[in-house]
Each structure stands twice: as C-alpha cells, then as structure tokens.
C-alpha positions in Angstrom: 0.0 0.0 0.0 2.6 2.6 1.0 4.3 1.9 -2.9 1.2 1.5 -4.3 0.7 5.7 -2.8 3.6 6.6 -5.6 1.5 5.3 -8.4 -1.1 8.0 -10.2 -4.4 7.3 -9.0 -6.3 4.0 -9.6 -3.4 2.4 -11.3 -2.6 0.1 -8.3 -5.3 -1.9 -8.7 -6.1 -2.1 -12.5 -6.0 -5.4 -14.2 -2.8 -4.2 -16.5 0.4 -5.2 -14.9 2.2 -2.6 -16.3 -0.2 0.8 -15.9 0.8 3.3 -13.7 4.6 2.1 -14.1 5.8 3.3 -17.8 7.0 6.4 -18.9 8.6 7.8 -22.1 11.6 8.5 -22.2 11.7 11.2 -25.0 8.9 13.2 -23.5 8.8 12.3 -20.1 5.0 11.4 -20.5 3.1 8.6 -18.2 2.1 6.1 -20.6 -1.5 4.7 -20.4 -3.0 1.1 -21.5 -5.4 1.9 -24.6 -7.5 -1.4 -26.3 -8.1 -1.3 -30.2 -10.5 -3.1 -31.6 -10.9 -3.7 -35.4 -14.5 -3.4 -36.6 -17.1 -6.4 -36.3 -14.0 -8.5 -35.0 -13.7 -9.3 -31.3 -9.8 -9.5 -31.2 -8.2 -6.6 -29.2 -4.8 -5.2 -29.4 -3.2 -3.0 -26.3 -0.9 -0.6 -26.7 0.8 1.7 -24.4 0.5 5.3 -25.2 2.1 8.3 -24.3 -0.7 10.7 -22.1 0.8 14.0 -22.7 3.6 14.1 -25.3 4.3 17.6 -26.7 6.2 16.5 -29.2 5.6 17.0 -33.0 5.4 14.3 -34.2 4.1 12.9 -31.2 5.8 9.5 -29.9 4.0 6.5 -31.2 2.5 3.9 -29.3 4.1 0.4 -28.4 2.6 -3.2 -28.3 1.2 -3.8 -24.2 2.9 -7.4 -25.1 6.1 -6.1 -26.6 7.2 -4.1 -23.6 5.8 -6.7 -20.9 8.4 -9.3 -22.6 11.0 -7.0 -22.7 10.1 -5.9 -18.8 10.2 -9.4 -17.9 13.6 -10.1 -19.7 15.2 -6.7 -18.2 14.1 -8.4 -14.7 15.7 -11.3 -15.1 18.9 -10.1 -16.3 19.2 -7.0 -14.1 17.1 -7.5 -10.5 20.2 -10.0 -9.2 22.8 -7.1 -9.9 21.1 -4.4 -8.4 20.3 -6.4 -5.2 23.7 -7.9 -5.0 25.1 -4.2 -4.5 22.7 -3.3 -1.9 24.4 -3.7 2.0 21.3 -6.0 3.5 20.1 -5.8 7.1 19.2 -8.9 8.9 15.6 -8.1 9.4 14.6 -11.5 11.2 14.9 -9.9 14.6 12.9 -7.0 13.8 10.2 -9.2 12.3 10.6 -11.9 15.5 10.2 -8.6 17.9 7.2 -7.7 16.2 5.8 -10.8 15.8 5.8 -10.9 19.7 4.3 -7.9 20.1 1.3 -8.4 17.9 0.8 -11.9 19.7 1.1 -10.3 23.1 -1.6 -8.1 22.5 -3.7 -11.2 20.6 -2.9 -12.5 24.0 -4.9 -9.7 26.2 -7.8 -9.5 23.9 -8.8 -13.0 24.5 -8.8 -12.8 27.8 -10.8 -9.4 27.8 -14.0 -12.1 27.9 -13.4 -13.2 31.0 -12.7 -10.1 33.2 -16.1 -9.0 31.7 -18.1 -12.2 32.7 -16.2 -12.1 36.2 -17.2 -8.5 36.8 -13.4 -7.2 36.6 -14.3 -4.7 33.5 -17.8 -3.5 32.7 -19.2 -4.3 28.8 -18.2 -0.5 28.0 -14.7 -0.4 29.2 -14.2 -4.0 27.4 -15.5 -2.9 23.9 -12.9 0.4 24.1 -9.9 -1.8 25.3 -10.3 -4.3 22.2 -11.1 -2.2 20.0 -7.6 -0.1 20.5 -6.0 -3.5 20.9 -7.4 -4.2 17.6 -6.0 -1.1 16.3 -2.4 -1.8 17.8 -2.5 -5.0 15.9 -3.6 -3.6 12.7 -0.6 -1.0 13.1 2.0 -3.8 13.8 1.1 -5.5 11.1 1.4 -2.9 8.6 4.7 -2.6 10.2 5.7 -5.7 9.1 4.1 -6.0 5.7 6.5 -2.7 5.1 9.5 -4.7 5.8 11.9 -6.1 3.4 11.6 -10.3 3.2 14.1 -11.5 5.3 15.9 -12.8 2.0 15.8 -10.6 -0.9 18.6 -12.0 -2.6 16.8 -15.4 -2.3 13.4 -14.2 -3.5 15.4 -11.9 -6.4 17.0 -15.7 -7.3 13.2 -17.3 -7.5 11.8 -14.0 -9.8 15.2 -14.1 -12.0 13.4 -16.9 -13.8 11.4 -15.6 -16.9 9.2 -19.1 -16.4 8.4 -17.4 -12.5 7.0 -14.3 -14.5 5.1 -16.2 -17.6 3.1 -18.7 -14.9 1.7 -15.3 -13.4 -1.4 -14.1 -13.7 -2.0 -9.7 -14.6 -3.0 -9.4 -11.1 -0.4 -11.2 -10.2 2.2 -10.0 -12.1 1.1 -6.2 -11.1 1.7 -7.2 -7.5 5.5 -8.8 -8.0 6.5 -5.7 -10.3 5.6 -3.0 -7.8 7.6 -4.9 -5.3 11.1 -4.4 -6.9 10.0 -1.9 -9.8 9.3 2.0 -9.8 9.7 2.7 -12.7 9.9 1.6 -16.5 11.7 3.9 -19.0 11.1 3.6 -22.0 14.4 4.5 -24.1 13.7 5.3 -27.9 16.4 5.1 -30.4 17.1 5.0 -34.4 14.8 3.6 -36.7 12.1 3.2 -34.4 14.1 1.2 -31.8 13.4 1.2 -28.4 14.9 -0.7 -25.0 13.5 -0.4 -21.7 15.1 0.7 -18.5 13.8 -0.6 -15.0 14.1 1.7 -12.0 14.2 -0.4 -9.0 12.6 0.7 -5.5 16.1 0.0 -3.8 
C-alpha cells in the first residue's frame, strides 16, 4: 500500500500489470494502457500510449505485449545485480520482535472475555480496550508488511526466472512488479528502436 501511494491514481489496482509504471523517455510522458479493436472482430490489441507528449510528431505507441516481454527479460537479467550491491540488514529480529508484540496483545484480547463475565471490566470499558488493541494489531502488522523479506537476494533468485513471470497471472504480475520496480523507461532510439530501463525501488 505505501508503494502503491507513488503510483497515479487507480493504477494500483487495475488489471494491466504494467499501468501506472511506464513512462517515455523522450517526452517524459506517463504512458497509459489503450485497447483497439478492429470493426465487427472481437480480437483486441493493447498498446501503451504516451498521455501528454508535446512532441511534433508525437511519440508513437508500443505493443502492451512487446514491452511486458522486454520488462520481464530486463528483470531477469538485471534484479540479481542491483540487489547484489545493496548492503542488507538482517531483518529476522525486527520481524521476530514484532511478531511478539502483535501476539502479546492477541494475547490480552482473548482474555478481555473473562474479566467482563467475572465483573473485573464493565461491557463498555471492554468494547474500548479491544477495539484499541485491535488497532495496535492492525498498526503492527502494517509494520511488518512494510519490511523487506528476510531474504531478498533469495526471492530476487526465485523471480530471475522468466518461467516465475510467464506462470503469473496480470494481477499477479502487477503485485510482483511493484515490489522491486518504480519505474519503467522507455528509451527510444534510431529507426524506431526502443529498450527499456527498469528503476528499481532499492
């Protein structure tokens, strides 16, 4: 949730993997998911387009599939490198101290039952206690779904495999690539060449 906040609005949830992600690199435009549909057919093409190019001529569009492919291939080629020069943490004591916490206070709410049926806390009290326990849970446990997994360099190994990417589903697929990826750049050059160029979160 907290990447997803960098995204434009109501890209971090629509079914494209990519929206939200790619910009041009000539014009510095967001690029948007557009469908094209050829008349009385039901086949539709997606293409990414750039949203605001002030360019004359404008830049063109690019196949959705063509730059997905090329995404997934840049991934696997380049995610290993640029977690291999990042100085890690050890973040299983962080998670373990949390993980105590949040079961402490799982703890005290189920025994907030019983000191109401014995009289020690009236129904009101009760209902205010659990319900800021229930908040102090929710808050560790966003704290720990912001963390890093406790082995990026062994995830980073697991994603490196374009077979890991092509079993995915959109949804799934939108999830893993705003895990490691900012941005996507898309570099034009001659002749109506283009590469992409991944900017990682890290």
């Amino acid at each position: 949730m907290r990447r997803n906040r960098l995204l434009p609005p109501r890209t971090a949830s629509v079914p494209r993997s990519l929206a939200g992600l790619v910009v041009c690199g000539s014009c510095h435009s967001q690029m948007t998911v557009t469908r094209v549909a050829q008349y009385r057919k039901e086949q539709e093409y997606l293409y990414l387009r750039p949203l605001n190019c002030p360019q004359q001529p404008k830049c063109k569009s690019l196949h959705y599939e063509l730059v997905l492919q090329e995404t997934i291939a840049a991934i696997c080629r380049d995610l290993q490198g640029a977690i291999g020069g990042l100085q890690m943490l050890d973040m299983s004591p962080v998670k373990s101290e949390i993980q105590e916490a949040i079961g402490r206070q799982e703890e005290i709410l189920k025994q907030l039952p019983n000191l109401i049926e014995n009289g020690i806390l009236d129904a009101e009290t009760g209902a205010i206690r659990a319900y800021k326990l229930r908040a102090e849970i929710a808050e560790l446990q966003g704290r720990m779904a912001e963390l890093p997994p406790v082995n990026l360099r062994s995830v980073a190994e697991a994603v490196s495999i374009p077979q890991f990417w092509l079993d995915l589903s959109e949804s799934e697929r939108r999830f893993y690539f705003r895990e490691f990826l900012r941005q996507i750049e898309i570099v034009r050059k001659e002749l109506n060449t283009w590469e992409v160029r991944l900017i990682f979160i890290f």
